[in-house]
Backbone as XML, in Angstrom:
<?xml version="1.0"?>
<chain id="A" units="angstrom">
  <residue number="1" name="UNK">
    <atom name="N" x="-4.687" y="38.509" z="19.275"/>
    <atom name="CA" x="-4.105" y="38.070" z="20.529"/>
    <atom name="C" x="-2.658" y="38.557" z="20.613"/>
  </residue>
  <residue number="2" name="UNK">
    <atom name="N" x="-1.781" y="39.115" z="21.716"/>
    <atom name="CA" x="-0.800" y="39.796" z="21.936"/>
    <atom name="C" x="-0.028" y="38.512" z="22.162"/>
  </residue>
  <residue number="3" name="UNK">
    <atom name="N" x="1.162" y="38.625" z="21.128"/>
    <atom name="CA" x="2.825" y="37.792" z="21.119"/>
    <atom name="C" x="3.056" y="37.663" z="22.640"/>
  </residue>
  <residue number="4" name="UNK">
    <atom name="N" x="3.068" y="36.505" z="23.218"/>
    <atom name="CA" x="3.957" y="36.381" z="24.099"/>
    <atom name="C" x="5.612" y="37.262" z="24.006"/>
  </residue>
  <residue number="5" name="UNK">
    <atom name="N" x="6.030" y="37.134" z="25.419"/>
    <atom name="CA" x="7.416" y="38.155" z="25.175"/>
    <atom name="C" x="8.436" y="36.999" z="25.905"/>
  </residue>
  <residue number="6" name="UNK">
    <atom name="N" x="9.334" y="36.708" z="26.208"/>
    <atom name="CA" x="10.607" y="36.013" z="26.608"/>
    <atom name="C" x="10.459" y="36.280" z="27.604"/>
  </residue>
  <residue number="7" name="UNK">
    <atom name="N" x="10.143" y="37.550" z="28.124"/>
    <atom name="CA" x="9.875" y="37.782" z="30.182"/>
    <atom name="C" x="8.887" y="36.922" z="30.578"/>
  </residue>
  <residue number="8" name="UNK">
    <atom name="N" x="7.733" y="37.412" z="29.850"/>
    <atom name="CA" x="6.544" y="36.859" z="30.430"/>
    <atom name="C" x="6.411" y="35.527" z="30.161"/>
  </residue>
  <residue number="9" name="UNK">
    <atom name="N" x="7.051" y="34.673" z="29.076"/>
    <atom name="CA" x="7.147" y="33.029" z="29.343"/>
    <atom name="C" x="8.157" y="32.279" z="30.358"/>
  </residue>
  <residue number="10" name="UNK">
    <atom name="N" x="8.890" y="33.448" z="30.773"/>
    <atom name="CA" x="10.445" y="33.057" z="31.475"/>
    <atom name="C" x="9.372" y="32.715" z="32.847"/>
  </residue>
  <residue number="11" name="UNK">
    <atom name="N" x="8.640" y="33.809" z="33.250"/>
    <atom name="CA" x="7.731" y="33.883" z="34.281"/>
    <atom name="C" x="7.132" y="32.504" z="34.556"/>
  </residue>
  <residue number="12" name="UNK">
    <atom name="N" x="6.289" y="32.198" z="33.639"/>
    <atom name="CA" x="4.892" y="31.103" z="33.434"/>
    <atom name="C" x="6.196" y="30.142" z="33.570"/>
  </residue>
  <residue number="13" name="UNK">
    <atom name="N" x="7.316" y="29.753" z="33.470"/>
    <atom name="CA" x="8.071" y="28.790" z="32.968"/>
    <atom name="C" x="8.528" y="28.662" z="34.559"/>
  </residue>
  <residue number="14" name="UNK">
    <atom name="N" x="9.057" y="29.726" z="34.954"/>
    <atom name="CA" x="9.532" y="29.742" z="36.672"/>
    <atom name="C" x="8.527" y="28.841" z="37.323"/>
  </residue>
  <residue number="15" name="UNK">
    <atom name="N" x="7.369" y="29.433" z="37.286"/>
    <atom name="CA" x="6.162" y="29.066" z="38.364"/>
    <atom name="C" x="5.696" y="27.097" z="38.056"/>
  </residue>
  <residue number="16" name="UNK">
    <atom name="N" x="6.231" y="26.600" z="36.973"/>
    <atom name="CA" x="5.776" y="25.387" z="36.638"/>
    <atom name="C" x="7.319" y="24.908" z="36.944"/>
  </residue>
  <residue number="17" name="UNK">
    <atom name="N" x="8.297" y="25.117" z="36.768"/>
    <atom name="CA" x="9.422" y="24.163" z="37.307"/>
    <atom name="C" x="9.953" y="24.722" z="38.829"/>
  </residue>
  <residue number="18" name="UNK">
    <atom name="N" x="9.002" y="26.110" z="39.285"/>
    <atom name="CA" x="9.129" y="25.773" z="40.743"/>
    <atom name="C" x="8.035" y="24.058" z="41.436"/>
  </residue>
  <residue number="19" name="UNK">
    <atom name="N" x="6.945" y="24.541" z="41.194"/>
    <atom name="CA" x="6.304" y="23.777" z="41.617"/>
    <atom name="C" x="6.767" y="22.155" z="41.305"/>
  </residue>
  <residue number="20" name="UNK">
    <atom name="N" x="7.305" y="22.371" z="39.957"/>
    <atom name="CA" x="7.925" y="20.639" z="39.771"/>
    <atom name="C" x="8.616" y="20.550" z="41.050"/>
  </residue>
  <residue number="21" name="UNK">
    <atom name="N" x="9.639" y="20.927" z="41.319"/>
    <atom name="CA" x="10.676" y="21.021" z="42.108"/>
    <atom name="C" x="9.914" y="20.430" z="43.453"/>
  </residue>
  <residue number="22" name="UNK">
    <atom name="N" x="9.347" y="21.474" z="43.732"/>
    <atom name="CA" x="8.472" y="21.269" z="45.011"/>
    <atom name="C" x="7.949" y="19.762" z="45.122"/>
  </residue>
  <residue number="23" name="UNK">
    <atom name="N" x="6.889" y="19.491" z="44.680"/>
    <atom name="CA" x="6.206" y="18.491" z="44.473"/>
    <atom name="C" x="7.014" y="17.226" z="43.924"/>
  </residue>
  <residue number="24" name="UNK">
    <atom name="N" x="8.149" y="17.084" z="43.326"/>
    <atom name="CA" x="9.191" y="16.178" z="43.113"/>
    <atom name="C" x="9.600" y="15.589" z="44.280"/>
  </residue>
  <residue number="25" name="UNK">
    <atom name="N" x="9.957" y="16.514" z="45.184"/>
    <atom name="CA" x="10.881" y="16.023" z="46.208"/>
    <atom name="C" x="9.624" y="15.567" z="47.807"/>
  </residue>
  <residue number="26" name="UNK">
    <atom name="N" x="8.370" y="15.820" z="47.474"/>
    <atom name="CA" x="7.207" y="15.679" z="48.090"/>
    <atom name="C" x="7.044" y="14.237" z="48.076"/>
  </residue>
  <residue number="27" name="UNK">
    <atom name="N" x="6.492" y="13.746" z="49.256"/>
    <atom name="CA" x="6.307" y="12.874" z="49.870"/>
    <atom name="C" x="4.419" y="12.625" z="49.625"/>
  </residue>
  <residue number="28" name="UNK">
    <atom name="N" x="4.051" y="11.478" z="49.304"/>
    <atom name="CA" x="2.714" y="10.987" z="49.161"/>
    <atom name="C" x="1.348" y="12.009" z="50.108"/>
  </residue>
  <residue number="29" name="UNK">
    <atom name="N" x="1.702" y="12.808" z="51.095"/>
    <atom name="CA" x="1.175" y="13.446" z="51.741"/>
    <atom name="C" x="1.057" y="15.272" z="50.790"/>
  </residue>
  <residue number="30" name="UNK">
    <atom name="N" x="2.492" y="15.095" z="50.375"/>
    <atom name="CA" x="2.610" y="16.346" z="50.288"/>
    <atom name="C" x="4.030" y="17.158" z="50.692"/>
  </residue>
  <residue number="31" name="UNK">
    <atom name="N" x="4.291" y="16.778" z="51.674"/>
    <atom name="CA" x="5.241" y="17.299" z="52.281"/>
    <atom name="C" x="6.729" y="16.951" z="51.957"/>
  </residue>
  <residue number="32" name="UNK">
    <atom name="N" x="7.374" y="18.164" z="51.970"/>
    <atom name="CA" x="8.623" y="18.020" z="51.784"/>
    <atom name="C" x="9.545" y="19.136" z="52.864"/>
  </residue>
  <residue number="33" name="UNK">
    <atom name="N" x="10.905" y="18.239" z="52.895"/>
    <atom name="CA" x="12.000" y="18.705" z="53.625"/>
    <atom name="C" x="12.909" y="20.377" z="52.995"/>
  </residue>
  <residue number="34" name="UNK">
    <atom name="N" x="12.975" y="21.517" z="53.435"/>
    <atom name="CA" x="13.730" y="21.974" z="53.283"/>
    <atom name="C" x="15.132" y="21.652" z="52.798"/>
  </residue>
  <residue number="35" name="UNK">
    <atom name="N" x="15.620" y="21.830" z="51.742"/>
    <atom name="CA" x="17.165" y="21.221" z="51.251"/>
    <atom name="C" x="18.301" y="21.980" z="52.472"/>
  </residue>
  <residue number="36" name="UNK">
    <atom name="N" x="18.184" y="22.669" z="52.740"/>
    <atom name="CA" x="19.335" y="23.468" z="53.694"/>
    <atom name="C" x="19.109" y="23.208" z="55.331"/>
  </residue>
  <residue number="37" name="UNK">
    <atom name="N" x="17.704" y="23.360" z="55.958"/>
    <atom name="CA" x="17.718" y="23.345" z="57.083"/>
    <atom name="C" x="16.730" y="22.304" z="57.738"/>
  </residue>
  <residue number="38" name="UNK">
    <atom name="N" x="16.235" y="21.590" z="56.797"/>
    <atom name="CA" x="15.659" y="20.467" z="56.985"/>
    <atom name="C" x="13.879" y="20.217" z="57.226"/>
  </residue>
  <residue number="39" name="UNK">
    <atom name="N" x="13.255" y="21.323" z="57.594"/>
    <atom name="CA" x="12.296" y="21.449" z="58.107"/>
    <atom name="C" x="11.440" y="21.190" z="57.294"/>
  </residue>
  <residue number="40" name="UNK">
    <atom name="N" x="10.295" y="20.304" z="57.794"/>
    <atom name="CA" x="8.794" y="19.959" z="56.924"/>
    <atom name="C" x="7.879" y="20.928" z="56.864"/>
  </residue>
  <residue number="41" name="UNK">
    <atom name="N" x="7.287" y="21.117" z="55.755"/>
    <atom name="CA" x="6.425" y="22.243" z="55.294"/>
    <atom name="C" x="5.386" y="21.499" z="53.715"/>
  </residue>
  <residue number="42" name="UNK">
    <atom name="N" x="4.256" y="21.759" z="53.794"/>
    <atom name="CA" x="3.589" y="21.352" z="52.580"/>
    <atom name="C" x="4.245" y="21.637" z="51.569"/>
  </residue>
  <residue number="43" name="UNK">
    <atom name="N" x="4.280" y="21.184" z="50.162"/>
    <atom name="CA" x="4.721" y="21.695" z="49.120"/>
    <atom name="C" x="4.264" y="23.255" z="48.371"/>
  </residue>
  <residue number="44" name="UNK">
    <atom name="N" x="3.003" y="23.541" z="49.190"/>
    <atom name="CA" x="2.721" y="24.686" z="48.773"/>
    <atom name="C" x="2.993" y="25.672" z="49.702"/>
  </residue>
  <residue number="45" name="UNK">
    <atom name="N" x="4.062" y="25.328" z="50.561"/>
    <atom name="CA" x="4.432" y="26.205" z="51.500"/>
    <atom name="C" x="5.786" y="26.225" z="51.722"/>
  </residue>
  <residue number="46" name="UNK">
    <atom name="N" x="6.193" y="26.331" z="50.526"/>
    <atom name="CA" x="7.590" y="26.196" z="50.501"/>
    <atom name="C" x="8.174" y="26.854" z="49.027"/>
  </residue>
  <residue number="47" name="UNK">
    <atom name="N" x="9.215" y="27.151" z="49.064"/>
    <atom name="CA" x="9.982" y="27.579" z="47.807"/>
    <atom name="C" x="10.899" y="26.847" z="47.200"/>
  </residue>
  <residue number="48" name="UNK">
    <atom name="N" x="11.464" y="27.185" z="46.089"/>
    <atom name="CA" x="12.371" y="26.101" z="44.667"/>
    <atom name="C" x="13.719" y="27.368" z="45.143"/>
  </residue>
  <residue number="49" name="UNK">
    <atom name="N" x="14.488" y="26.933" z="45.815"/>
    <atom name="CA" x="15.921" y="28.231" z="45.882"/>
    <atom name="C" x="16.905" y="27.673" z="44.976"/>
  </residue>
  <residue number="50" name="UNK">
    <atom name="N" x="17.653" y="27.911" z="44.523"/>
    <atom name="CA" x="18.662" y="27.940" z="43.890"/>
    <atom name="C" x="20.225" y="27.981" z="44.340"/>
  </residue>
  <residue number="51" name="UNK">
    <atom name="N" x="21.005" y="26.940" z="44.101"/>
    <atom name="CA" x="22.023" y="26.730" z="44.890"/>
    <atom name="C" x="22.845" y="28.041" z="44.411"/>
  </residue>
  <residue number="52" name="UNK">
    <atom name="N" x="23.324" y="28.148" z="43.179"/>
    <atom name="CA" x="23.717" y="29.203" z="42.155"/>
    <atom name="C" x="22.629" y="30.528" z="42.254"/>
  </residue>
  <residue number="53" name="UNK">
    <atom name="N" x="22.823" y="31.691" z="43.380"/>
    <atom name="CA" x="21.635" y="32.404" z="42.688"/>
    <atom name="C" x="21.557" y="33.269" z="41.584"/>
  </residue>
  <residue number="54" name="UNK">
    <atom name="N" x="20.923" y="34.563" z="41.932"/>
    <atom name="CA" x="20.761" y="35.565" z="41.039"/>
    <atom name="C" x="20.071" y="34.758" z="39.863"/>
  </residue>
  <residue number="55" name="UNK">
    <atom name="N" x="19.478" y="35.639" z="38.749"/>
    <atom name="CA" x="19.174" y="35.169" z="37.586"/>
    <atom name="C" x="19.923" y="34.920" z="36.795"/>
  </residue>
  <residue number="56" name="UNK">
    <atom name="N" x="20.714" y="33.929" z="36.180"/>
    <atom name="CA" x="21.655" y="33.519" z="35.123"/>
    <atom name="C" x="20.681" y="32.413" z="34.484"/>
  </residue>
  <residue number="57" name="UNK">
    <atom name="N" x="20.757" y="33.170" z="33.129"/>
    <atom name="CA" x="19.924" y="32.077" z="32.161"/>
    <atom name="C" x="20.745" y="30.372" z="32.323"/>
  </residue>
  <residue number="58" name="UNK">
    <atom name="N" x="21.635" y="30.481" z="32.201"/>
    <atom name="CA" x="22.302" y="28.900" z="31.450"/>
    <atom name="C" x="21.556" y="27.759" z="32.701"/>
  </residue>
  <residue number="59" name="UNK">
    <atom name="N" x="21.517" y="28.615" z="34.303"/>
    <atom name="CA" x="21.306" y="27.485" z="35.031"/>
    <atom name="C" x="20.182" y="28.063" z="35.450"/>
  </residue>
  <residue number="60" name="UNK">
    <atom name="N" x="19.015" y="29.181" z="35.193"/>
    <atom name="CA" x="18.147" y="29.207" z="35.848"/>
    <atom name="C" x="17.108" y="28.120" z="35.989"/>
  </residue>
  <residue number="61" name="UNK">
    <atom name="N" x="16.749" y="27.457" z="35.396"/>
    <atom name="CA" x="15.990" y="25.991" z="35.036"/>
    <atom name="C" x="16.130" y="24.897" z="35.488"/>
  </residue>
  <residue number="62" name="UNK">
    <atom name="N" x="17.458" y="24.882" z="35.484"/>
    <atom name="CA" x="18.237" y="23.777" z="35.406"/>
    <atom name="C" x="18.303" y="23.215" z="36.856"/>
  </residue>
  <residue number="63" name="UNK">
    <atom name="N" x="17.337" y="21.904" z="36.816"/>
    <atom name="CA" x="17.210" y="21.193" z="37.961"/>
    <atom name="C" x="18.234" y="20.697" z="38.953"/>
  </residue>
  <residue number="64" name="UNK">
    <atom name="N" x="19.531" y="20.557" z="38.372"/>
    <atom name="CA" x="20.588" y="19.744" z="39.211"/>
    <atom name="C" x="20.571" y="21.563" z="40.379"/>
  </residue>
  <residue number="65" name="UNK">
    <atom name="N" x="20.119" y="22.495" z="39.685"/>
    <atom name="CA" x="20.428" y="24.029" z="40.592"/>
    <atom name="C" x="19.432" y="24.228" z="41.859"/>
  </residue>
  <residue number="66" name="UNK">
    <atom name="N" x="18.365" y="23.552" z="41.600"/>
    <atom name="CA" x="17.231" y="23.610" z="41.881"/>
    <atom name="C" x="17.112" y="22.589" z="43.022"/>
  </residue>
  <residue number="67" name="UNK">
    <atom name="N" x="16.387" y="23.055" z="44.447"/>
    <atom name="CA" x="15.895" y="22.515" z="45.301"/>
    <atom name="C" x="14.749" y="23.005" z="46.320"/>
  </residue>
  <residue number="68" name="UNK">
    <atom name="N" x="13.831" y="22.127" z="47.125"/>
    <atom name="CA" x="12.785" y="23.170" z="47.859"/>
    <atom name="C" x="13.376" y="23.906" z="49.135"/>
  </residue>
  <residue number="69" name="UNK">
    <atom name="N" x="13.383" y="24.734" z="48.930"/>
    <atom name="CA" x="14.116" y="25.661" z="50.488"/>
    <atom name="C" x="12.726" y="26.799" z="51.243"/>
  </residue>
  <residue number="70" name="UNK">
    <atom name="N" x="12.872" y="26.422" z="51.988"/>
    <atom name="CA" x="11.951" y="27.734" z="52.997"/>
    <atom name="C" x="12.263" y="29.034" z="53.430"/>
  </residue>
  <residue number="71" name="UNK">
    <atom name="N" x="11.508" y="29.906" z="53.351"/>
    <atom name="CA" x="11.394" y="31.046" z="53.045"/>
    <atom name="C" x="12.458" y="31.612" z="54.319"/>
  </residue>
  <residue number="72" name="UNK">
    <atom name="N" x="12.680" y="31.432" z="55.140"/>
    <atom name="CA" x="13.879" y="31.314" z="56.084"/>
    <atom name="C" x="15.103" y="31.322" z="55.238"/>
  </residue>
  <residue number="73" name="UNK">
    <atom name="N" x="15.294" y="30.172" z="54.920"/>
    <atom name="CA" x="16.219" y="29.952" z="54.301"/>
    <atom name="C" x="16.800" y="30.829" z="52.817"/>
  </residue>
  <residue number="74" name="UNK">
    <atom name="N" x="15.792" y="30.505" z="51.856"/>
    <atom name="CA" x="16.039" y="30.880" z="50.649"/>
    <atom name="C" x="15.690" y="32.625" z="50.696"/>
  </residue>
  <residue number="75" name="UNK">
    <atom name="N" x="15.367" y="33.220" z="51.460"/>
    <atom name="CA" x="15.089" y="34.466" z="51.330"/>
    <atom name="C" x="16.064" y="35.212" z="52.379"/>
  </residue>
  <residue number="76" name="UNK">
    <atom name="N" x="15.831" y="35.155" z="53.802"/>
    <atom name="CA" x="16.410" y="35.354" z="55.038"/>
    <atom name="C" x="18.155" y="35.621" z="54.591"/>
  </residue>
  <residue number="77" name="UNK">
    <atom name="N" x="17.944" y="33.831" z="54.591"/>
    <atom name="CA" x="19.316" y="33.382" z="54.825"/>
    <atom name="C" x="19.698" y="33.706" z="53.546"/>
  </residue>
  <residue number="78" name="UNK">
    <atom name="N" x="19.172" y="34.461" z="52.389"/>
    <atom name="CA" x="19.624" y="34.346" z="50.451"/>
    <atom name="C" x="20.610" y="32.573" z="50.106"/>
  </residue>
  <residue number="79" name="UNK">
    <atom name="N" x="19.896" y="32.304" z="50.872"/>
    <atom name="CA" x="19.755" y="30.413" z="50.162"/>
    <atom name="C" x="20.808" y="29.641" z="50.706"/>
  </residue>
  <residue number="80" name="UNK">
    <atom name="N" x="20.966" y="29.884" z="52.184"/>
    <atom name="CA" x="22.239" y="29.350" z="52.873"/>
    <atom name="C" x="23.035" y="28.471" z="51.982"/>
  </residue>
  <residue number="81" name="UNK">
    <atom name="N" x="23.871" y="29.333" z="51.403"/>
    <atom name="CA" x="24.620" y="28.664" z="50.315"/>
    <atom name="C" x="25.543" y="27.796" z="51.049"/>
  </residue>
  <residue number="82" name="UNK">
    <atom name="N" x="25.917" y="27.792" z="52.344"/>
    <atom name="CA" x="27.185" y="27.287" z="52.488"/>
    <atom name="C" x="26.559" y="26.113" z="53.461"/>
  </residue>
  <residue number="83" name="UNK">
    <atom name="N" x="25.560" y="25.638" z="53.184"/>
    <atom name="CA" x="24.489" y="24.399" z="53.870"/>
    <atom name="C" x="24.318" y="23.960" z="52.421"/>
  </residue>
  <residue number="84" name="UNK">
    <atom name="N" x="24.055" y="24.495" z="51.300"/>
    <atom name="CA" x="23.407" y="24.400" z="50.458"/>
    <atom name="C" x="24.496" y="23.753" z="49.355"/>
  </residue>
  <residue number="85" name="UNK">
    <atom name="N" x="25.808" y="24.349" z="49.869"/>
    <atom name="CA" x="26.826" y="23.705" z="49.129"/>
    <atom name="C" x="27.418" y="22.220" z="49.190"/>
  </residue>
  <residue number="86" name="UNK">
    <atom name="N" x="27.289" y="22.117" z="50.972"/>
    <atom name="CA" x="27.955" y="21.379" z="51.577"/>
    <atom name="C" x="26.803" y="19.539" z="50.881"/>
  </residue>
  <residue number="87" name="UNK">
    <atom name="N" x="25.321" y="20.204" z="51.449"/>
    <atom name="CA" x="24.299" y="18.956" z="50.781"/>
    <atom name="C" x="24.373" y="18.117" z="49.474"/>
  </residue>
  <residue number="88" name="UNK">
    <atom name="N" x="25.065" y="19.577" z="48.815"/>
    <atom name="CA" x="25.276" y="19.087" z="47.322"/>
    <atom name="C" x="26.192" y="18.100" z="47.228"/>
  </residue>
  <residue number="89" name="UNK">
    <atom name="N" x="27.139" y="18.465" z="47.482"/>
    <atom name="CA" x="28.652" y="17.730" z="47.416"/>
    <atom name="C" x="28.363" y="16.553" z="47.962"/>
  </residue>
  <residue number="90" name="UNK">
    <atom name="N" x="28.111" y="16.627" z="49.153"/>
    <atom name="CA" x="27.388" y="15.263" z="49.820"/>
    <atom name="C" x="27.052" y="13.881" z="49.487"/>
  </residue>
  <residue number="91" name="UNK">
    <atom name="N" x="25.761" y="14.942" z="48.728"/>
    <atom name="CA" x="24.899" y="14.418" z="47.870"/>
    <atom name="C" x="25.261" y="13.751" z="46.349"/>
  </residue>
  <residue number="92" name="UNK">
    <atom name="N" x="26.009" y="14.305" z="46.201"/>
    <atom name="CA" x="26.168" y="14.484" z="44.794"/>
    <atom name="C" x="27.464" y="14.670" z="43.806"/>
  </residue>
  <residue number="93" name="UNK">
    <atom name="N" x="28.679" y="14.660" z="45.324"/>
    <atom name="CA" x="30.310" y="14.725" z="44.796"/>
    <atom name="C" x="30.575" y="16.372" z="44.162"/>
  </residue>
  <residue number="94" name="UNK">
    <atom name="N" x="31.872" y="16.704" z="44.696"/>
    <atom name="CA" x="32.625" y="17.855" z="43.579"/>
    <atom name="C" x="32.384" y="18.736" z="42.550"/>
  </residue>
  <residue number="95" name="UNK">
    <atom name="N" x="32.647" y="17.384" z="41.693"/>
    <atom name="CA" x="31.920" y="17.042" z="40.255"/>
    <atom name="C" x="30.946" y="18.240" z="39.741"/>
  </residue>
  <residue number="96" name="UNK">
    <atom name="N" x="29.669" y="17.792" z="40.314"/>
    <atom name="CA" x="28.300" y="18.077" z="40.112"/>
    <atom name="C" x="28.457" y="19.490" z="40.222"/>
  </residue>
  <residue number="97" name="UNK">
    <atom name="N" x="29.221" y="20.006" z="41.716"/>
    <atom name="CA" x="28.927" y="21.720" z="41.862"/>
    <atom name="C" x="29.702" y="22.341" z="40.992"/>
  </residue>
  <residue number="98" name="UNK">
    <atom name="N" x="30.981" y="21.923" z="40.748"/>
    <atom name="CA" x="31.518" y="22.305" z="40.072"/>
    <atom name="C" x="31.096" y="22.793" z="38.091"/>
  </residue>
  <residue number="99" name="UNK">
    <atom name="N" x="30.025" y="21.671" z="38.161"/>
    <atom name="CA" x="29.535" y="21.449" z="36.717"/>
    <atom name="C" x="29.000" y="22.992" z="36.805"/>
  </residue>
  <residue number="100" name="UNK">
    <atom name="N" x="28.035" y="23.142" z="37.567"/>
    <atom name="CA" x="26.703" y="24.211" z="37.966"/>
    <atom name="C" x="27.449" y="25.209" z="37.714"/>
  </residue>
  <residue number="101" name="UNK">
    <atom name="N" x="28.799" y="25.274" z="38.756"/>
    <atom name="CA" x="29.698" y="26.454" z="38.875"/>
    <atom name="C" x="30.311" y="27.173" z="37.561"/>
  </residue>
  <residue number="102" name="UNK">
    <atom name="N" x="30.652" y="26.102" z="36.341"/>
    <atom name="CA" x="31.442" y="26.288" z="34.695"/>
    <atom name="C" x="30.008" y="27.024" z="34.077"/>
  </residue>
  <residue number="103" name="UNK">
    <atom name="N" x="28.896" y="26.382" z="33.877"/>
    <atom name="CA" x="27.925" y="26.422" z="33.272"/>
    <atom name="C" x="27.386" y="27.784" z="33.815"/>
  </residue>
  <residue number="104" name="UNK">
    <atom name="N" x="27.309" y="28.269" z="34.677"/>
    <atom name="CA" x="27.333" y="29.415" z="35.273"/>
    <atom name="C" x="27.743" y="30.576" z="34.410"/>
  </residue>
  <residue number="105" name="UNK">
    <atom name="N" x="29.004" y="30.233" z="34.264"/>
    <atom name="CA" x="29.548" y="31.250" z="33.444"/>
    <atom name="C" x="29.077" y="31.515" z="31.828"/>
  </residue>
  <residue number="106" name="UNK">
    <atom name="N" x="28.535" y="30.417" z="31.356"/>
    <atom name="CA" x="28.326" y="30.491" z="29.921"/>
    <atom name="C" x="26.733" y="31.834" z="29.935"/>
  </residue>
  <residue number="107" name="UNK">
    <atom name="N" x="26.879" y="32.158" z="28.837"/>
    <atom name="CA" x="25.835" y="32.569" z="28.019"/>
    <atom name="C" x="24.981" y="31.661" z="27.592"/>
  </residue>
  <residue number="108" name="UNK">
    <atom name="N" x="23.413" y="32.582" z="27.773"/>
    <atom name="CA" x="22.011" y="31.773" z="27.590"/>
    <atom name="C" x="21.035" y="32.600" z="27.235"/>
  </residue>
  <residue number="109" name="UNK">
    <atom name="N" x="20.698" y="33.026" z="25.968"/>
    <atom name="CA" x="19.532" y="33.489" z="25.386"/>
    <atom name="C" x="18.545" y="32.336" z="25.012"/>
  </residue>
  <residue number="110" name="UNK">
    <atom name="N" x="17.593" y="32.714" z="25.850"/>
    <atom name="CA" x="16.336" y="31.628" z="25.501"/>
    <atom name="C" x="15.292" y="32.295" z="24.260"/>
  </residue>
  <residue number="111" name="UNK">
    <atom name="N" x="14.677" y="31.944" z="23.217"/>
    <atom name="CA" x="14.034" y="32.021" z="22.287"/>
    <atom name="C" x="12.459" y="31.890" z="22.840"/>
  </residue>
  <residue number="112" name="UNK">
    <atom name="N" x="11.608" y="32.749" z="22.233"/>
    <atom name="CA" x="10.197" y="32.378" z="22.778"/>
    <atom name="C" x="9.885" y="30.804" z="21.935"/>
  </residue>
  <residue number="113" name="UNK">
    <atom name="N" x="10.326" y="30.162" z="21.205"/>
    <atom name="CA" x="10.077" y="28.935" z="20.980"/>
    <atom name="C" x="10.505" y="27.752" z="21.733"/>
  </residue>
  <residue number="114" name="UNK">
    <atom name="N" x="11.589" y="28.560" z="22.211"/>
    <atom name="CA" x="12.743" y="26.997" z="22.857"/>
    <atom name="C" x="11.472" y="27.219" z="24.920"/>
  </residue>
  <residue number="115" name="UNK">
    <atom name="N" x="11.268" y="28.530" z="24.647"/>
    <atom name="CA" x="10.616" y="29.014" z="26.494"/>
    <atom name="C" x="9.315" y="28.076" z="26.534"/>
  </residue>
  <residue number="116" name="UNK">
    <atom name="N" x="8.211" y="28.084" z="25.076"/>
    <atom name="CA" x="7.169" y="27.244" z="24.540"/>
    <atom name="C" x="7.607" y="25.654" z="25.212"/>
  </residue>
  <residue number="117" name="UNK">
    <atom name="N" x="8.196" y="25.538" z="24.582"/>
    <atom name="CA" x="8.450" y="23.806" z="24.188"/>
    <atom name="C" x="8.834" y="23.312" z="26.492"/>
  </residue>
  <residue number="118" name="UNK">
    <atom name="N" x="9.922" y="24.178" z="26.837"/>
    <atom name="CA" x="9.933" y="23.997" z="28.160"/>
    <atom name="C" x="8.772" y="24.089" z="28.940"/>
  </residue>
  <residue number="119" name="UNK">
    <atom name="N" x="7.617" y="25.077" z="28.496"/>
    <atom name="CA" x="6.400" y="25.481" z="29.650"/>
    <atom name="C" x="5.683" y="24.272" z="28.923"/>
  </residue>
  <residue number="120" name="UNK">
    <atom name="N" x="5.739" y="23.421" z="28.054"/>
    <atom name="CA" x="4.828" y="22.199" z="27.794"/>
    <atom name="C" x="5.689" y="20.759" z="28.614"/>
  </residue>
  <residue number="121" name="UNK">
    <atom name="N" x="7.048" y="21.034" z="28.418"/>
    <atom name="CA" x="8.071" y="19.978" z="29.199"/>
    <atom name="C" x="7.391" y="19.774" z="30.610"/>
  </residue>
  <residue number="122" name="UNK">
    <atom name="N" x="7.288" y="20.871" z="31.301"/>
    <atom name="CA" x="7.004" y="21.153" z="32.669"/>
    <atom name="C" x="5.663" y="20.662" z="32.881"/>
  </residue>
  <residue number="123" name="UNK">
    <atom name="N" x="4.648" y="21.173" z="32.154"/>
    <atom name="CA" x="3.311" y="21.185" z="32.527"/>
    <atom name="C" x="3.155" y="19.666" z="32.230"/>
  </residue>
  <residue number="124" name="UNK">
    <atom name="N" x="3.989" y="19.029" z="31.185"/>
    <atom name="CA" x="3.788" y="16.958" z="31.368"/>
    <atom name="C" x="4.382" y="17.048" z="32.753"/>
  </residue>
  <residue number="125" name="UNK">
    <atom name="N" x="5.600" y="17.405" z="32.550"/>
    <atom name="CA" x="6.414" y="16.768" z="33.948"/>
    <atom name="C" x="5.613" y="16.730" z="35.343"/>
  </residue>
  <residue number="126" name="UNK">
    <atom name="N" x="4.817" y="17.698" z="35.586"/>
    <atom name="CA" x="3.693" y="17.936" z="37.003"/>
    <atom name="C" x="2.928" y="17.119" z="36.426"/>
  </residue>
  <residue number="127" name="UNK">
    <atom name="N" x="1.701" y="16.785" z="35.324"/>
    <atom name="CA" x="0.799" y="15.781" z="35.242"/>
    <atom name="C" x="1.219" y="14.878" z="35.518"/>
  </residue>
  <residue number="128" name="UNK">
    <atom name="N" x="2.414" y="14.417" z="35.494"/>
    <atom name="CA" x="3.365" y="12.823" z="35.729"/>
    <atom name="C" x="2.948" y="12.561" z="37.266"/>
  </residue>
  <residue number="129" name="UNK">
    <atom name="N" x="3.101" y="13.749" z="38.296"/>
    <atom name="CA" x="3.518" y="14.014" z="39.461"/>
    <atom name="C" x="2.194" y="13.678" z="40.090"/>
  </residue>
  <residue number="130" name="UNK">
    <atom name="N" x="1.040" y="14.065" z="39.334"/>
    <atom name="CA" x="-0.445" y="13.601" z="39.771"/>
    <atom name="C" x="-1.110" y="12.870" z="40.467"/>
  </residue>
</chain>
């Protein structure tokens, strides 16, 4: 059987803490609000955008970064950051963006063991969600 690689678990790892994301902020039906522009859409019709984008390991995962945004939004708009900023703060004080913003900067090599242990974190965390 072929070694997993750090890409290809980074992958499997995306697709299970998108969907957390999604389905977290989902409502007994299903449905959830766009974080930026508000709009209802099923959870499977919607995307996990990232307040912080681009790929940066330290916060790619990392839920406080993480919200459901629509494809409008998170693609179109590349994640109406400045809706996206404003919710946070809001939401969540200074503080918080600022945290995202330091942590940002650090360095993050993920290990195919430490990528393991997260794609099992995730896959409880959605059975929870059940």
């Amino acid at each position: 059987m072929k070694k997993p690689t750090v890409s290809s678990l980074k992958k499997s790892l995306w697709k299970l803490v998108s969907e957390y994301i999604r389905r977290k902020y989902s409502d007994w039906k299903g449905n959830v609000s766009c974080f930026t522009c508000g709009r209802q859409y099923h959870w499977k019709q919607i995307q996990a955008g990232h307040f912080i984008g681009g790929r940066h390991n330290a916060i790619l995962y990392d839920e406080r970064n993480i919200r459901p945004q629509c494809y409008g939004c998170n693609v179109m708009k590349h994640g109406d950051q400045l809706n996206y900023y404003r919710k946070l703060v809001a939401i969540h004080g200074e503080k918080y963006v600022k945290e995202l913003e330091r942590l940002d900067k650090t360095t993050k090599q993920f290990t195919i063991n430490e990528l393991i242990e997260l794609i099992a974190l995730y896959t409880a965390k959605i059975h929870k969600l059940e």
